[in-house]
NUROMI-680251 format. One record per residue (C-alpha): residue number from 0; residue in one letter; x, y, z. Coordinates in nm, 3 decimals, always signed. Example, Ala and Ser with C-alpha at 12.3 -4.5 7.8 and 13.67 -1.06 7.14 Angstrom:
<sites>
SITE   n res       X       Y       Z
SITE   0   A  +1.230  -0.450  +0.780
SITE   1   S  +1.367  -0.106  +0.714
</sites>
This chain:
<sites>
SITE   n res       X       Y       Z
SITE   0   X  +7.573  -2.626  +5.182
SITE   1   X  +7.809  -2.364  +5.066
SITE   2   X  +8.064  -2.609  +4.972
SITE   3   X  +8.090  -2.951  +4.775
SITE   4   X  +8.226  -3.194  +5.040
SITE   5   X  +8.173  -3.585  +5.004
SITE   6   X  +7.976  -3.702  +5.290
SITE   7   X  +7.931  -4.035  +5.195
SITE   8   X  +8.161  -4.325  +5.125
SITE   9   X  +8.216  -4.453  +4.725
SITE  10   X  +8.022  -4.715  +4.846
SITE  11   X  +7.747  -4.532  +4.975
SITE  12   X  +7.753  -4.330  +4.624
SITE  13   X  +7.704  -4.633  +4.428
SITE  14   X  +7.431  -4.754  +4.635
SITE  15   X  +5.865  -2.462  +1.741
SITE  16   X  +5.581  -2.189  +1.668
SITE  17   X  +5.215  -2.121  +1.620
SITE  18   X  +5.211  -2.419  +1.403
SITE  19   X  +5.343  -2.674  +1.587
SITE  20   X  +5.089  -2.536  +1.831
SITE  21   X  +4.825  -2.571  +1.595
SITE  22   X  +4.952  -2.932  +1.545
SITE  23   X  +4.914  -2.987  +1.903
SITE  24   X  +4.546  -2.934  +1.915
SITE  25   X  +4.485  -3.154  +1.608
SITE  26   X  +4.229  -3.406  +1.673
SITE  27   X  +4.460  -3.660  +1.508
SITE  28   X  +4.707  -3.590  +1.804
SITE  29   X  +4.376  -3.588  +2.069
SITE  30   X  +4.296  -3.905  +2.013
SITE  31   X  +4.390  -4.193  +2.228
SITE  32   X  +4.518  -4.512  +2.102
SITE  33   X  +4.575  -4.862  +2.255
SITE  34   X  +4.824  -5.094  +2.298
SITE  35   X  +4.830  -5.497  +2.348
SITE  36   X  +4.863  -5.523  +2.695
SITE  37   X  +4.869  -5.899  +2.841
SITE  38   X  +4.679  -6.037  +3.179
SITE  39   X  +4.487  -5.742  +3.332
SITE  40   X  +4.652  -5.576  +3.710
SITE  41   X  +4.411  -5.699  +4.018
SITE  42   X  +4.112  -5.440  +4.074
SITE  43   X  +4.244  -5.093  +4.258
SITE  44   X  +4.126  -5.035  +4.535
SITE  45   X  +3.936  -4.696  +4.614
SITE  46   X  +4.154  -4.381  +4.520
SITE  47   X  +4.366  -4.613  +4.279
SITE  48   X  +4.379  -4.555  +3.875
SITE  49   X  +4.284  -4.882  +3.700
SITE  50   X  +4.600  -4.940  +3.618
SITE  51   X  +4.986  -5.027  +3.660
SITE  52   X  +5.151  -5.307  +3.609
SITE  53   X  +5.501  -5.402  +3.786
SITE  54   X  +5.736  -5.595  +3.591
SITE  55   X  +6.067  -5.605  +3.694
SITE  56   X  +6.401  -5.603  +3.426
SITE  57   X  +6.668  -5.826  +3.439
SITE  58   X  +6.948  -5.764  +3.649
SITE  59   X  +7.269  -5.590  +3.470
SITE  60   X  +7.568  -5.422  +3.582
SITE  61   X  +7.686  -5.070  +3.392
SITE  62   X  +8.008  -5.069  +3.159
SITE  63   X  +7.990  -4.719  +3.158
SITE  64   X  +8.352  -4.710  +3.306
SITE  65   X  +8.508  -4.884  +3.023
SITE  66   X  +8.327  -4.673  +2.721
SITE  67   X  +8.584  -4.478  +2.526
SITE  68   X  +8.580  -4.130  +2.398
SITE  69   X  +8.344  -3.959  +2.179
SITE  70   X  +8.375  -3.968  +1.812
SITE  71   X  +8.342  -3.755  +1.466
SITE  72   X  +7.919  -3.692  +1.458
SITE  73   X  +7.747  -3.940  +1.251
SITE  74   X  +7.495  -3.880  +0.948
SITE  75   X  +7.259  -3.738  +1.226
SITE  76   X  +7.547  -3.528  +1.412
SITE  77   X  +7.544  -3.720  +1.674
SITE  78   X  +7.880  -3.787  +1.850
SITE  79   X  +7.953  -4.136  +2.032
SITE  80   X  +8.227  -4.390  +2.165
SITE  81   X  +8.346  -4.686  +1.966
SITE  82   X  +8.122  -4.945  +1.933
SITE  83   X  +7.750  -4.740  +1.954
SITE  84   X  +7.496  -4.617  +1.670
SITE  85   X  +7.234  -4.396  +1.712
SITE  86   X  +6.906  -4.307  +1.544
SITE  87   X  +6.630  -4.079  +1.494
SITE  88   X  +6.282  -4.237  +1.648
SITE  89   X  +6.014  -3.922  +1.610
SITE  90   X  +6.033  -3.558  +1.535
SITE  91   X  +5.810  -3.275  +1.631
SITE  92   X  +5.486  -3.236  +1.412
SITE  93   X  +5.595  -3.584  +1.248
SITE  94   X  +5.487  -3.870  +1.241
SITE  95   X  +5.646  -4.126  +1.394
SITE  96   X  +5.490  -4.456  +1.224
SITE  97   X  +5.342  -4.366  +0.904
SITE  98   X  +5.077  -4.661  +0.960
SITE  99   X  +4.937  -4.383  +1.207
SITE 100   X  +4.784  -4.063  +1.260
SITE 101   X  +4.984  -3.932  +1.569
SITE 102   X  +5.151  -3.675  +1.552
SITE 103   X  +5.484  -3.615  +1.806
SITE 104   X  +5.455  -3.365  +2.001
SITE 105   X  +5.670  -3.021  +2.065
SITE 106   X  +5.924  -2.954  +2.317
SITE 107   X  +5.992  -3.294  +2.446
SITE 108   X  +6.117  -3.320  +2.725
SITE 109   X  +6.122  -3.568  +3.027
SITE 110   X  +6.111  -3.932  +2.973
SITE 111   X  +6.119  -4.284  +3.077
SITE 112   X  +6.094  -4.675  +2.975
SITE 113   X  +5.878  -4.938  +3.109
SITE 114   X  +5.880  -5.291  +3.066
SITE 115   X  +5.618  -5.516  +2.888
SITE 116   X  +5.498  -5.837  +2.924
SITE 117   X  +5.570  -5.961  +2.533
SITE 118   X  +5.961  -5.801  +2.610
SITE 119   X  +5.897  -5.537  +2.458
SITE 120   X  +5.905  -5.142  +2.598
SITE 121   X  +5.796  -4.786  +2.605
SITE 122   X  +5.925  -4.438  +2.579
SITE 123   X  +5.752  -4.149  +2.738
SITE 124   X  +5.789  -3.824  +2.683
SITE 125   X  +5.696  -3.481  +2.792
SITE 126   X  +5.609  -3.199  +2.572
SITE 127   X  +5.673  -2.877  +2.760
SITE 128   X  +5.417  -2.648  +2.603
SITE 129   X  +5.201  -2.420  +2.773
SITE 130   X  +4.776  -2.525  +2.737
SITE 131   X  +4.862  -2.824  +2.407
SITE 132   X  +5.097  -3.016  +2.674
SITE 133   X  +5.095  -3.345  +2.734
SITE 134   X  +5.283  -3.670  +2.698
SITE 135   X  +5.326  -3.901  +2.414
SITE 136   X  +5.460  -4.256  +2.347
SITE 137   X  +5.671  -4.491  +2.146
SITE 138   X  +5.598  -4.876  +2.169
SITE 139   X  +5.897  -5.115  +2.058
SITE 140   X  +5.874  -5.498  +2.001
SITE 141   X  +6.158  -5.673  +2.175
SITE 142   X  +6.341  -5.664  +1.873
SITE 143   X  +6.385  -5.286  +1.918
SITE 144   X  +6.110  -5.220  +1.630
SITE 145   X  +5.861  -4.936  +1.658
SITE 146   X  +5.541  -5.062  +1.611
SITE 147   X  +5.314  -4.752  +1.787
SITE 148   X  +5.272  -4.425  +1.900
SITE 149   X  +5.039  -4.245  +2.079
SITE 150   X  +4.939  -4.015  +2.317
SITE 151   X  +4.903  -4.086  +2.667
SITE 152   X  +4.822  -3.693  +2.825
SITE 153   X  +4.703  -3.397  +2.648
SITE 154   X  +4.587  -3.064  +2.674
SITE 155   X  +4.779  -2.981  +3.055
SITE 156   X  +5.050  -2.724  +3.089
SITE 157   X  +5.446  -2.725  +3.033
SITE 158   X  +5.507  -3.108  +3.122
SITE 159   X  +5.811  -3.063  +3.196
SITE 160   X  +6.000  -3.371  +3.356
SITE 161   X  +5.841  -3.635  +3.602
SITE 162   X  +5.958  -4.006  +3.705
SITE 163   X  +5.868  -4.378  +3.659
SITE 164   X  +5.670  -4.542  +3.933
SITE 165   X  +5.760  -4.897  +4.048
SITE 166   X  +5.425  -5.024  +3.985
SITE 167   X  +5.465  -4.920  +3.626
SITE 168   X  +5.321  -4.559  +3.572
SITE 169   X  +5.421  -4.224  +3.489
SITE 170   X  +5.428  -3.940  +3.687
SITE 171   X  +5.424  -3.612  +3.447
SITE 172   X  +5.480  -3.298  +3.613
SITE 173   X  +5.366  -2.964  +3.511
SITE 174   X  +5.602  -2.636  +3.536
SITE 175   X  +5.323  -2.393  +3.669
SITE 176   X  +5.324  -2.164  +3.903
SITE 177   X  +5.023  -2.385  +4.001
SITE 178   X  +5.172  -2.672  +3.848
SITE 179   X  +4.985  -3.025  +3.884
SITE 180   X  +5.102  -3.399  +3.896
SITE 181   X  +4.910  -3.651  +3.665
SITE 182   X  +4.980  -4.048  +3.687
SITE 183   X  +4.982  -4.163  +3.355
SITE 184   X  +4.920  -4.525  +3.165
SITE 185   X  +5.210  -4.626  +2.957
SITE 186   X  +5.063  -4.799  +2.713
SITE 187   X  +4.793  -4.529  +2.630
SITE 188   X  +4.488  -4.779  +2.778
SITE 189   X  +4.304  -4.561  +3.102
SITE 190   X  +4.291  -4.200  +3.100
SITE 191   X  +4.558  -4.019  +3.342
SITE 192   X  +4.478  -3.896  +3.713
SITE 193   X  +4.558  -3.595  +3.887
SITE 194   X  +4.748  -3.603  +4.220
SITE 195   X  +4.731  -3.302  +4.348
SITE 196   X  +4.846  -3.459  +4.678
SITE 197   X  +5.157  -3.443  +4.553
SITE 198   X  +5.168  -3.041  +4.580
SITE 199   X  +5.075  -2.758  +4.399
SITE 200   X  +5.407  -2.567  +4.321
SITE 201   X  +5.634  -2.555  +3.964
SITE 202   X  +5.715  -2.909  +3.972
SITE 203   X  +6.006  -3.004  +3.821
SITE 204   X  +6.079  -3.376  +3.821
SITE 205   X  +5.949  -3.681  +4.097
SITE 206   X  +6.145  -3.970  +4.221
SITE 207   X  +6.006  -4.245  +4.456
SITE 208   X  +6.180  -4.448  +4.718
SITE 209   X  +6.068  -4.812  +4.666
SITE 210   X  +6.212  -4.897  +5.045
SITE 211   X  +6.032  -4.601  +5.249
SITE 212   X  +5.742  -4.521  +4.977
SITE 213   X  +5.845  -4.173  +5.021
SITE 214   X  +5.819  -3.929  +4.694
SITE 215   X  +6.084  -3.702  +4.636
SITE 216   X  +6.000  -3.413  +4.399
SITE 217   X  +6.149  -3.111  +4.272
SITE 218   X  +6.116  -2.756  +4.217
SITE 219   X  +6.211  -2.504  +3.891
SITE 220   X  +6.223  -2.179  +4.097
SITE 221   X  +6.507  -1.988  +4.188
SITE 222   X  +6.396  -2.039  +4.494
SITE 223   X  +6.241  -2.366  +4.502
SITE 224   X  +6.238  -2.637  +4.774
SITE 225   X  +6.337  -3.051  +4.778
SITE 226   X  +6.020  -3.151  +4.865
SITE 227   X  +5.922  -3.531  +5.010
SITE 228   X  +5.541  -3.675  +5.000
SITE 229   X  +5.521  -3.938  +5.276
SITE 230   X  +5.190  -4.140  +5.147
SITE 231   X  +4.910  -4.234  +5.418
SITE 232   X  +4.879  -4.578  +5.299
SITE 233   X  +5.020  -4.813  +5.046
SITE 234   X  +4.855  -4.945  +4.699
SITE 235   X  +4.743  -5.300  +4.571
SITE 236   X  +5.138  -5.323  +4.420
SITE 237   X  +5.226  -5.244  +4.786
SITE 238   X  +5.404  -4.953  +4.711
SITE 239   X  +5.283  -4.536  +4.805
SITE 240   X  +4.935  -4.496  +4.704
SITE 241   X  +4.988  -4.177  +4.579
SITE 242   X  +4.621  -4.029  +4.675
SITE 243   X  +4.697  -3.861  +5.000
SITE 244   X  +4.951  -3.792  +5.236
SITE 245   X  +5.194  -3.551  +5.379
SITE 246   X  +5.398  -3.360  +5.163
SITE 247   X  +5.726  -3.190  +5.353
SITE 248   X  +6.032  -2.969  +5.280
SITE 249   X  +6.367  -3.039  +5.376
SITE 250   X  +6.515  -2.820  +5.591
SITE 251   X  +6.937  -2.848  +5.543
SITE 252   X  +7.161  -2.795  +5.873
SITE 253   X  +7.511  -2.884  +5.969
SITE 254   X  +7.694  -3.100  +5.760
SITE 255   X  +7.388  -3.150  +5.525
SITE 256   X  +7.213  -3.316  +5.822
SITE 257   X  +6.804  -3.307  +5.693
SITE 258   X  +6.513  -3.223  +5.851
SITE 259   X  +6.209  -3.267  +5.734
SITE 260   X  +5.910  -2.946  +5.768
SITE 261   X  +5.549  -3.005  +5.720
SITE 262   X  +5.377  -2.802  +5.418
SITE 263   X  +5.058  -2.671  +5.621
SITE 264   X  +4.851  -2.582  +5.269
SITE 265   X  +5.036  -2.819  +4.989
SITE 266   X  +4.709  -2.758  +4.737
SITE 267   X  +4.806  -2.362  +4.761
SITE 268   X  +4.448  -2.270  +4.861
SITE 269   X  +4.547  -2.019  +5.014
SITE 270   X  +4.776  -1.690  +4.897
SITE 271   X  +5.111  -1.788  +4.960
SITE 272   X  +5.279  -1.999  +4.724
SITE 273   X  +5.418  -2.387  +4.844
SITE 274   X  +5.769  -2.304  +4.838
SITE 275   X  +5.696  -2.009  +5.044
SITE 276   X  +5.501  -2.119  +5.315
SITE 277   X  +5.781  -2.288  +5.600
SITE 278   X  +6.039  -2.011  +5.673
SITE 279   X  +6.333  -2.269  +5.753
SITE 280   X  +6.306  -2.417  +5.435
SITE 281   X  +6.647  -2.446  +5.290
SITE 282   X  +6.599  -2.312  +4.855
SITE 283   X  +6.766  -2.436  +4.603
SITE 284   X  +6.832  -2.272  +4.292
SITE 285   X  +6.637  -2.457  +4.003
SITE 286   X  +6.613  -2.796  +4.071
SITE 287   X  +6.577  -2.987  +3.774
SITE 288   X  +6.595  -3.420  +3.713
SITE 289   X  +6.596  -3.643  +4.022
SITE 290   X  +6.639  -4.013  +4.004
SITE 291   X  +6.600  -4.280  +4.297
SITE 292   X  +6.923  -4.577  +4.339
SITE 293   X  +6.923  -4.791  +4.574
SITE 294   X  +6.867  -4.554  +4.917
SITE 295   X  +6.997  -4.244  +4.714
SITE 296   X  +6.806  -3.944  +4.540
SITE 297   X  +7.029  -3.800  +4.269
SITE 298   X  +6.907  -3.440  +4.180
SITE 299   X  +7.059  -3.160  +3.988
SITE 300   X  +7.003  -2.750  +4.068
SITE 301   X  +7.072  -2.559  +3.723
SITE 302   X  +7.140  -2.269  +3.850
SITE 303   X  +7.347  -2.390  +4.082
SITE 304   X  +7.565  -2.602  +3.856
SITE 305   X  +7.523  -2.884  +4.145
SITE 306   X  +7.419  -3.200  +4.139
SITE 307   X  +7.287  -3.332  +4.499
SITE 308   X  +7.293  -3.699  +4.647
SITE 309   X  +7.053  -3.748  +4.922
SITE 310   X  +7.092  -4.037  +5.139
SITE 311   X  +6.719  -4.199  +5.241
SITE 312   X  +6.866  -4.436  +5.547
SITE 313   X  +7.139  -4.150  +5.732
SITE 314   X  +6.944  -3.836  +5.561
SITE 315   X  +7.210  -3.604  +5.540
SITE 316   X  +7.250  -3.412  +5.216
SITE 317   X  +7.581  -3.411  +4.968
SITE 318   X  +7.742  -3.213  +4.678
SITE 319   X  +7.858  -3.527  +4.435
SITE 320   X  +7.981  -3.252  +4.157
SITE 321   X  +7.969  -2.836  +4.165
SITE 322   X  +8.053  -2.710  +3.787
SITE 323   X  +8.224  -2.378  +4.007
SITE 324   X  +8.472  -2.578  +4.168
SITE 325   X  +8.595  -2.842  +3.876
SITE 326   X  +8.898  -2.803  +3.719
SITE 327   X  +8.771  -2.899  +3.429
SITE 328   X  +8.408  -2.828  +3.429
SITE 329   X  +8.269  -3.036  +3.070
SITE 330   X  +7.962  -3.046  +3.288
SITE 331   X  +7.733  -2.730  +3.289
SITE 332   X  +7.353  -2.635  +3.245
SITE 333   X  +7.320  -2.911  +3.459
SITE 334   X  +6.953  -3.086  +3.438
SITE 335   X  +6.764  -3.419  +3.334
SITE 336   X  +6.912  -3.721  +3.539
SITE 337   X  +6.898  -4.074  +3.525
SITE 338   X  +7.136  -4.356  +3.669
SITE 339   X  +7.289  -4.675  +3.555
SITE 340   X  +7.181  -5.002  +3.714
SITE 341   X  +7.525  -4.963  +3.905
SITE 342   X  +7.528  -4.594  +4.018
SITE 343   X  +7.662  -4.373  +3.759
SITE 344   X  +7.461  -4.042  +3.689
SITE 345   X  +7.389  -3.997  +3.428
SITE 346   X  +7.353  -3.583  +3.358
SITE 347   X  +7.167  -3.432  +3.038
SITE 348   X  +7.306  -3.059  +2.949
SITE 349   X  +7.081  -2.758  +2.905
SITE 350   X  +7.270  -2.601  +2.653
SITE 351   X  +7.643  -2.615  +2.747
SITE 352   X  +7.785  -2.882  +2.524
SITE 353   X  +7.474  -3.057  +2.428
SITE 354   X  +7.583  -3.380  +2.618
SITE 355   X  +7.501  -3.656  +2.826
SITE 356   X  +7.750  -3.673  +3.080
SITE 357   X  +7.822  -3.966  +3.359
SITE 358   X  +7.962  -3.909  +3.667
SITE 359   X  +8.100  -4.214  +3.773
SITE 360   X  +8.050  -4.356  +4.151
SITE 361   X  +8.456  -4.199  +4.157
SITE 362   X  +8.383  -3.873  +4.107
SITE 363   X  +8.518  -3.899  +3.704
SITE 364   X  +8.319  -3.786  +3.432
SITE 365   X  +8.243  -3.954  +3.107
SITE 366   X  +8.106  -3.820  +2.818
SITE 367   X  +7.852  -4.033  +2.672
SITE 368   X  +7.651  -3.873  +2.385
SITE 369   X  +7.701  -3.491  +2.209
SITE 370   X  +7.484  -3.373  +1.952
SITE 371   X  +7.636  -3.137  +1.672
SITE 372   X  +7.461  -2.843  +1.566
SITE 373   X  +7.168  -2.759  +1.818
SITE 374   X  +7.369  -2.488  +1.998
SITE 375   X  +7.016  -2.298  +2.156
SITE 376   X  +6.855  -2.635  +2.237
SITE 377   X  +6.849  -2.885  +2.494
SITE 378   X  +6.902  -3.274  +2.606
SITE 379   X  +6.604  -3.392  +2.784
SITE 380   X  +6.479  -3.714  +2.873
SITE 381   X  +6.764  -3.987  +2.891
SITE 382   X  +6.611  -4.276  +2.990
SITE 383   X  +6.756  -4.659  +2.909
SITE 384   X  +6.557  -4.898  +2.785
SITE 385   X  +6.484  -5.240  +2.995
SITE 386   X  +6.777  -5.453  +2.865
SITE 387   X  +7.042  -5.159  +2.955
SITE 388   X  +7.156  -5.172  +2.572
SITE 389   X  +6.953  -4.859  +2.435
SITE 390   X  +6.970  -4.499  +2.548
SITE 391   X  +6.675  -4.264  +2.487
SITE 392   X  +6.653  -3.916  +2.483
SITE 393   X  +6.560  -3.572  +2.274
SITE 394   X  +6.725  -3.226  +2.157
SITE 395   X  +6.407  -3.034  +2.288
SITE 396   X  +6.446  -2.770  +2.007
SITE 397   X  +6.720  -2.917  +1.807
SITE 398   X  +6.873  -2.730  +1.555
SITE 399   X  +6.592  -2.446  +1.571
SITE 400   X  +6.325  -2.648  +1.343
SITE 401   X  +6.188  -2.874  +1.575
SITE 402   X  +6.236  -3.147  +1.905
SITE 403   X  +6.390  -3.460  +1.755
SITE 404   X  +6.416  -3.798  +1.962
SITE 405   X  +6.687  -4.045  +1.936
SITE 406   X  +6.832  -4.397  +2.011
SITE 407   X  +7.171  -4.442  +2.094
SITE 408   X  +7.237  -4.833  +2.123
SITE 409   X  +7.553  -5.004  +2.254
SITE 410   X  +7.725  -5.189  +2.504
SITE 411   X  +7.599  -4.952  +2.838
SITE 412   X  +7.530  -5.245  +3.037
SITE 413   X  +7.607  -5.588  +3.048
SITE 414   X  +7.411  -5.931  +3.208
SITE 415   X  +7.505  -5.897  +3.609
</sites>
């Protein structure tokens, strides 16, 4: 893997302080609130959480291609094509509604929608924090109108990314040297589970394959490993029941060919760390956002400057853009992912140029969003909302006062 070669077809591509601390541990910010949430899931079965809900999107194919090039910043310094607006939807230690008591949190940082049954959607979002973390969320109407927020996790340790499940859950990942997974309730209704049979390393970010059932998960260590949990069994939605399993590292050989090593202690009960504990596991150097589409995991290595395709039917392993060897790398601190209903990656920037760049299935790239003025922050969290028309996603830090969470609608997708 010491060079960035395609190895699969276009096709196959396109398949803040002591305060805000303080704020954290609030009891206003502790306590849970509910949202409306239609006809109840059929009972789980044992090991299941009571709840999850499925609901599928409509179908929509990306315009991405055809957006034009950034702007002048807006009132908020955010920079965009022709034809989008963005706005401001919470702010750390703010309140988000003022009809309620929660608080948003600091640091956020990964994110994701889901789908409700009234057409209407939620944001989650990460707050990387050590002890206060958690993750909070914003309810919209299917107008686009905020009508809640609350919290949905608290009181666990630097969430730091995580992934959507496709029974509608959210998997938030702690970035601990004994770093936990918890499956979360969008709409703020059951308390989260643990699932520690996903591993017990510094996870990064989880994707799941909803052909194979196989969970994909990453690692921020310098020398962290692509990990895969193969689940024993599948759940009521008939997906991976995420309870048990096997949880393996990939092992990379000849022309990114994969193999696949069992993890003999994944709950690190012993003394030597996950990552550490199959010697022909290949490292990568911090792994950050991964994102399933359609037989691919997308994933991106900071400190790298990579981002990684992995094909789930031929397993073999590719390099789909290396800031080292671009002529014109706009691309850098390479880390949150998501992808367009037809295949562009979507890239968030730690640091660099504070953007959200695509890489198209052609290899181009496409700057999509740039926010002004938060040179020592972050973009975390892009996430689209279900109709394909609304980007979400924060400035962890933004410009040194606080995380601040936006809404960039416009014409990213279109009915397919």
């Amino acid at each position: 893997m010491d060079k960035a070669r395609p190895l699969f077809s276009r096709r196959v591509i396109l398949r803040g302080g002591l305060a805000g601390l303080a704020a954290m541990m609030s009891p206003s910010l502790l306590a849970s609130c509910s949202s409306e949430g239609g006809a109840p899931p059929p009972p789980a079965t044992p090991g299941e959480p009571p709840f999850g809900v499925p609901i599928d999107g409509p179908k929509l194919v990306s315009r991405i291609a055809e957006i034009g090039p950034l702007g002048d910043p807006d009132a908020n310094g955010v920079k965009l094509p022709p034809g989008f607006s963005a706005r401001i939807v919470a702010k750390t230690n703010t309140k988000p509604l003022d009809t309620s008591e929660y608080v948003w949190h600091i640091a956020p940082d990964g994110g994701a929608t889901f789908l409700l049954e009234d057409g209407g959607h939620v944001y989650v979002s990460n707050s990387e924090v050590p002890i206060a973390g958690g993750v909070g969320a914003l309810r919209f109407d299917a107008a686009g109108k905020l009508v809640d927020a609350y919290p949905i996790l608290s009181m666990t340790n630097i969430n730091c990314a995580g992934g959507p499940t496709p029974w509608g859950t959210w998997l938030s990942c702690e970035e601990a040297s004994r770093g936990r997974v918890f499956e979360c309730d969008p709409r703020g209704e059951h308390e989260a589970v643990v699932r520690p049979a996903l591993g017990i390393f510094k996870h990064e970010a989880a994707a799941i394959d909803r052909v194979k059932h196989h969970v994909y998960l990453t690692e921020d260590e310098d020398d962290g490993c692509f990990y895969r949990f193969v689940p024993d069994k599948l759940n009521r939605h008939g997906f991976a029941d995420i309870s048990s399993g096997k949880l393996q590292v990939a092992e990379v050989g000849m022309e990114g060919s994969v193999k696949w090593l069992d993890v003999p202690d994944p709950l690190y009960e012993g003394l030597t760390p996950t990552r550490k504990q199959v010697a022909g596991a290949t490292l990568f150097d911090g792994s950050e956002g991964i994102w399933y589409h359609e037989g691919i995991v997308y994933f991106s290595a900071k400190g790298e400057g990579r981002v990684y395709a992995y094909d789930t039917m031929t397993e073999t392993l590719a390099v789909i853009y290396d800031a080292k060897e671009a002529e014109t790398p706009i691309l850098t601190g390479v880390d949150n992912i998501t992808v367009s209903h037809s295949g562009d990656v979507l890239v968030a920037e730690d640091t660099g140029d504070m953007q959200i760049v695509a890489i198209l299935p052609n290899g181009e790239l496409k700057p999509l969003v740039q926010v002004m003025g938060h040179d020592k922050s972050e973009i975390t969290g892009p996430a689209f909302d279900p109709s394909g028309t609304r980007l979400y996603f924060s400035s962890q830090r933004g410009d040194g006062s606080g995380g601040v969470t936006y809404e960039v609608t416009g014409p990213f997708h279109a009915p397919a």
